[in-house]
N, C-alpha and C positions, 0 to 999 in steps of 0.2 A: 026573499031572494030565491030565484028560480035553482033547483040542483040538478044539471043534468042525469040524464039513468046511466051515463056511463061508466058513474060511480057507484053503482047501486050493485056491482059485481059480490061475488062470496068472495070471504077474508080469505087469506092462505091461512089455515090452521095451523099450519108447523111453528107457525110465526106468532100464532093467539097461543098454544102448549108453551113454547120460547119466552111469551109474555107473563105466561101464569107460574112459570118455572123463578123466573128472576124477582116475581113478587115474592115469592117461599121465601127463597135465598135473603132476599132484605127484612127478611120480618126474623130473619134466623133458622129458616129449615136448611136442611140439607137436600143437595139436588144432584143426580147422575145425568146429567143430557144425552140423550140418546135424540132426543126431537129434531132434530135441525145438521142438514147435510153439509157441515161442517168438517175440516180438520183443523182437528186442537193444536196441532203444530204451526207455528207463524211461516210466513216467506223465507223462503230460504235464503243461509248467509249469504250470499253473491247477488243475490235481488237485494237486501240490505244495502251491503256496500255500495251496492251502483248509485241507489238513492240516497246515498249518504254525499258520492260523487255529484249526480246531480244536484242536488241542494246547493254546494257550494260551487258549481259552476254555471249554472244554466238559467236562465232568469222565468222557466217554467210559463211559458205564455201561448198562447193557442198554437195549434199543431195543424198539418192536414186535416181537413174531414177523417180520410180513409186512414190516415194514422202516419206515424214517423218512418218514412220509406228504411233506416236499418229494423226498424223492429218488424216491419211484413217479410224484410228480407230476409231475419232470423226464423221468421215462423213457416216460410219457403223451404230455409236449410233445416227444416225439422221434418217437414215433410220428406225429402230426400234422405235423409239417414234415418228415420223412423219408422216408414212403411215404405222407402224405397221409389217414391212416388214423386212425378216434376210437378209441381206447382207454381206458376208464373206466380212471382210476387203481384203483379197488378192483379191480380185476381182476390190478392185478400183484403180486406177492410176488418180494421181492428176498432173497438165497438168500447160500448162504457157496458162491463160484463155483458154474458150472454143475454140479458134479458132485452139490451140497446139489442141486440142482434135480430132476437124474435120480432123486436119490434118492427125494425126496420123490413126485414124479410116479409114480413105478415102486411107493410103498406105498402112493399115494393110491390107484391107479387099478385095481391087477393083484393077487389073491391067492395064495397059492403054489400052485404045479400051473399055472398058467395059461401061456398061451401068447402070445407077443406076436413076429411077424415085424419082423426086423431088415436091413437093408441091407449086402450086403458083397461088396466091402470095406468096412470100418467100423471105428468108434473105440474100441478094444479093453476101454475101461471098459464102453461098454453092455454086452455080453456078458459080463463078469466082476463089473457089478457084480447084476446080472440071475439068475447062477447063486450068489452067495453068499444073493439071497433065494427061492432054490427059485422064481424063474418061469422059463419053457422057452423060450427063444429058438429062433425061426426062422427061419435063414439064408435069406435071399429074393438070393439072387444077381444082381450087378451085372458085365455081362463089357463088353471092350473094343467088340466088336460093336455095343454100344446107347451106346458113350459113357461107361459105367459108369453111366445111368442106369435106374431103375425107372420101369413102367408102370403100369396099375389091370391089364390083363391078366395080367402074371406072379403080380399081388395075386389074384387071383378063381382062377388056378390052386392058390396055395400049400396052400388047405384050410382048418380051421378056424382061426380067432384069435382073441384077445382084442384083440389092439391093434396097432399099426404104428409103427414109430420108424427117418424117415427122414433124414437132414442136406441142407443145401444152402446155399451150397455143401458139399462132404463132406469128412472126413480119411478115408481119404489123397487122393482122386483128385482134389480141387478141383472135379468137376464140380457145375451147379447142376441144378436143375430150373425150368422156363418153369410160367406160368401154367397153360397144358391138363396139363403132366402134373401138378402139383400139384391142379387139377382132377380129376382123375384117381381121386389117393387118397384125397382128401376123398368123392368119390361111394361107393369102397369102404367107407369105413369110416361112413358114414352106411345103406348102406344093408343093412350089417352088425351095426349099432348097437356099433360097436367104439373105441375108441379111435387120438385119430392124435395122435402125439407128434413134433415138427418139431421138429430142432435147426439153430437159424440164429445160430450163435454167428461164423461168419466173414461176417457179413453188415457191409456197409462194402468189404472186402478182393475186388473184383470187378474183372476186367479187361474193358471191351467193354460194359458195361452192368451197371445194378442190378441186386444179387437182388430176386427177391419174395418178399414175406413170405407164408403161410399164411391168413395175417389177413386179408388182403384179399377170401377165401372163404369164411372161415366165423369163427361166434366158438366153435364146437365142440372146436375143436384145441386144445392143449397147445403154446403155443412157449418155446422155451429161448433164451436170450442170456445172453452174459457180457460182462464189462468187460475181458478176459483179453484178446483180441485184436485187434479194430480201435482200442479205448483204448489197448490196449499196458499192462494192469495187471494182469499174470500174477497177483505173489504179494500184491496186495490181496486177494483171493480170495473176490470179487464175483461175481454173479450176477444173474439174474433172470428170474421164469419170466411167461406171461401163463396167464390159466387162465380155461376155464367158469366160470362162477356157480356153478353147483353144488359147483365143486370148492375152491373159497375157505375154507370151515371146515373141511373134514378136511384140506387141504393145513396149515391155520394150526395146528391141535390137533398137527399131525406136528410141524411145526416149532416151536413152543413145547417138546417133549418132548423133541423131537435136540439142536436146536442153538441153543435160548433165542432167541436173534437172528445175524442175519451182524454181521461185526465193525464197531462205531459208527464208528471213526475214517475206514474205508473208504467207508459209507455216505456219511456228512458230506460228505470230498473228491469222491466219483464226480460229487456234482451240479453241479463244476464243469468235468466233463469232457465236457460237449456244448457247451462253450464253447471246446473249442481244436480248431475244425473245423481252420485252417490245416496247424498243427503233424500231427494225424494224416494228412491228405489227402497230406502231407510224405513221413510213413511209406509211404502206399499207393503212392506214386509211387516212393520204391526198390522196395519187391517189385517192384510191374511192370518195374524196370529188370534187376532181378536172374531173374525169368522170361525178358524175352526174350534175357538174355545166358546163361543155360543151353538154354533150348530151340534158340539159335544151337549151344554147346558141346557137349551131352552125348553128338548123335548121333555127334563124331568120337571118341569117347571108348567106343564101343559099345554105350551106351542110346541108340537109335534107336527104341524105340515107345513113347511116352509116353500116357500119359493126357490131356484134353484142357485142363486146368488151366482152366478159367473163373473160379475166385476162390481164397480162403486164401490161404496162401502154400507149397506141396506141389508137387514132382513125383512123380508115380507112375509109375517105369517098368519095363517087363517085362525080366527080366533073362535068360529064360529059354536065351539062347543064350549064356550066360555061365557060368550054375550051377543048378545044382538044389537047392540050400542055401543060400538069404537067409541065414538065421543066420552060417552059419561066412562065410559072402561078406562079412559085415558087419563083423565079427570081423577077416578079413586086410586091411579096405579101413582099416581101422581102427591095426592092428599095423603096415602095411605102408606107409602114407602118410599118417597122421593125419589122415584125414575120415572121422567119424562120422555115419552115417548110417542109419535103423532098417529093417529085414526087415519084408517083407510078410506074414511069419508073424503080426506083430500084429492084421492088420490081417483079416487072413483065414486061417481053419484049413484049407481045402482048398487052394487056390492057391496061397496067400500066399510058398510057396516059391522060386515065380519068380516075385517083383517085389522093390523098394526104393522107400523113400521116403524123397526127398531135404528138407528145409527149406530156403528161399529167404527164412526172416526176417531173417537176417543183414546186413552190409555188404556193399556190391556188391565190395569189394576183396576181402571173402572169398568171397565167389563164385566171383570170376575167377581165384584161388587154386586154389578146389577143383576148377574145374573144368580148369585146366591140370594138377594132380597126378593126376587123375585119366583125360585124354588121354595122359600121359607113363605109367601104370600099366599102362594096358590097350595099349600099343605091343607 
């Protein structure tokens, strides 16, 4: 039997650590997850209940393509009291999580052969799912020097594009982007007539101040959100993209054909999860607690150059005086004292072999775990 190459893409490794983590766990080891951009805390109680409601009311059966017109209206009215900002509900399409998004965005916008600059480090689906559709990704590098942020100058050097897809805050490095450089891209890619695709899916999850959203500069751009993370509703597997006008029927025609609708019962609950501000803000305040108690720990532990974490919940640090193989580093950090944690190989095909990416989703008790196992490792 013939096997297309478009499976032939690289694994997400967070997800192979994830894999080798749970074998431990069942054979009897002990395991700290740090691997996988996860919060350990479930949906929040008002996302519960709702689905508790719809189960016994709604007979859960295909929905819109673009989603259950109250739940784009609720993600409207979030826009409006969250950044202040009017977003026509027709404008949004709620997606099966972010990655329905990518997908869709990536066949709405880009034909194969095309070209689209990418930021990296970076979230190692863009770039694998990017090459299963024959579009050509172009590594636009982000180094410790800037912060790990991009400017519109590295953009006007890279050459030709079709489009631009940048994060902010970013996996792995947490860093965000301010208004001027988001300014920045938006002038490239307008006066490129190119496309800009913004994933602001850890937006909520910021230490020191708000992200910004893209929106606020143009209604040109492509922005991606999920429920995955500042909701805390990984495996509802939620999404939502905002999109041009123009983009609204070829985006709805994809998504009618992929994936009929994102899943009803998810729908239904998410629109009562802008109602448990307390509870989440909850969540946000352990990361921050679990950040400043690793950024205290990790340097005596021998990661001393970190990334500058502005949001998510990620440290990104340069390993480089430790190993020249993230993989197999991850591997004995893993074999050797049961904290899982993913190589910067994911994240980045040049560099990525000196760094790690640690997750701070977790309980601060496991934190202060991992990060003692791991000052007693590196002794």
């Amino acid at each position: 039997m013939k096997i297309a190459k478009r499976g032939g893409i690289d694994p997400f490794i967070a997800m192979e650590v994830m894999k080798a983590a749970n074998e431990r766990q069942a054979a009897g080891g002990d395991v700290i997850h740090m691997e996988v951009g996860q919060p350990s805390t479930g949906a929040p109680r008002t996302v519960r209940e709702a689905a508790m409601r719809a189960l016994g009311s709604d007979r859960l059966g295909y929905t819109e393509a673009l989603g259950i017109p109250p739940l784009r209206a609720a993600i409207a009215k979030h826009y409006r009291d969250y950044y202040g900002l009017a977003v026509a509900p027709e404008r949004i399409v709620v997606t099966t999580g972010s990655s329905g998004a990518f997908l869709l965005a990536f066949l709405a916008v880009f034909d194969h052969g095309d070209r689209i600059g990418v930021a990296e480090p970076g979230y190692p689906a863009y770039r694998n799912i990017l090459t299963a559709l024959g579009i050509e990704m172009i590594p636009l590098p982000s180094r410790a020097e800037s912060g790990f942020r991009l400017d519109a100058s590295q953009l006007r050097r890279a050459g030709a594009m079709d489009g631009i897809l940048v994060a902010t805050p970013a996996n792995p490095t947490g860093t965000m982007l301010d208004l001027a450089r988001l300014q920045g891209l938006v002038d490239v890619a307008e006066e490129r007539n190119i496309a800009l695709i913004v994933d602001e899916i850890y937006h909520g999850i910021t230490y020191g101040g708000r992200a910004q959203s893209v929106l606020a500069l143009t209604d040109k751009a492509i922005v991606i959100n999920s429920f995955s993370k500042y909701f805390s509703m990984t495996g509802w597997r939620l999404g939502w993209m905002v999109l041009p006008e123009a983009l609204i029927r070829p985006v709805e025609c994809l998504a009618q054909n992929l994936f009929i609708s994102p899943p009803s019962l998810s729908q239904w609950a998410a629109i009562a999860a802008f109602d448990a501000h307390d509870e989440l803000e909850a969540n946000v305040a352990r990361y921050a607690a679990n950040r400043a108690l690793l950024l205290e720990e990790l340097p005596g532990a021998g990661f001393d150059r970190l990334a500058p974490v502005d949001g998510a919940f990620y440290i990104y640090a340069d390993v480089s005086r430790l190993t020249n193989d993230s993989v197999a580093f991850s591997r004995r950090m893993l074999k050797e004292i049961g904290v899982a944690a993913t190589p910067g190989l994911d994240f980045d095909r040049a560099e990525g072999r000196h760094f790690m990416r640690f997750s701070f989703a977790g309980s601060t008790q496991e934190m202060r775990e991992a990060a003692r196992r791991l000052r007693d490792w590196r002794k």
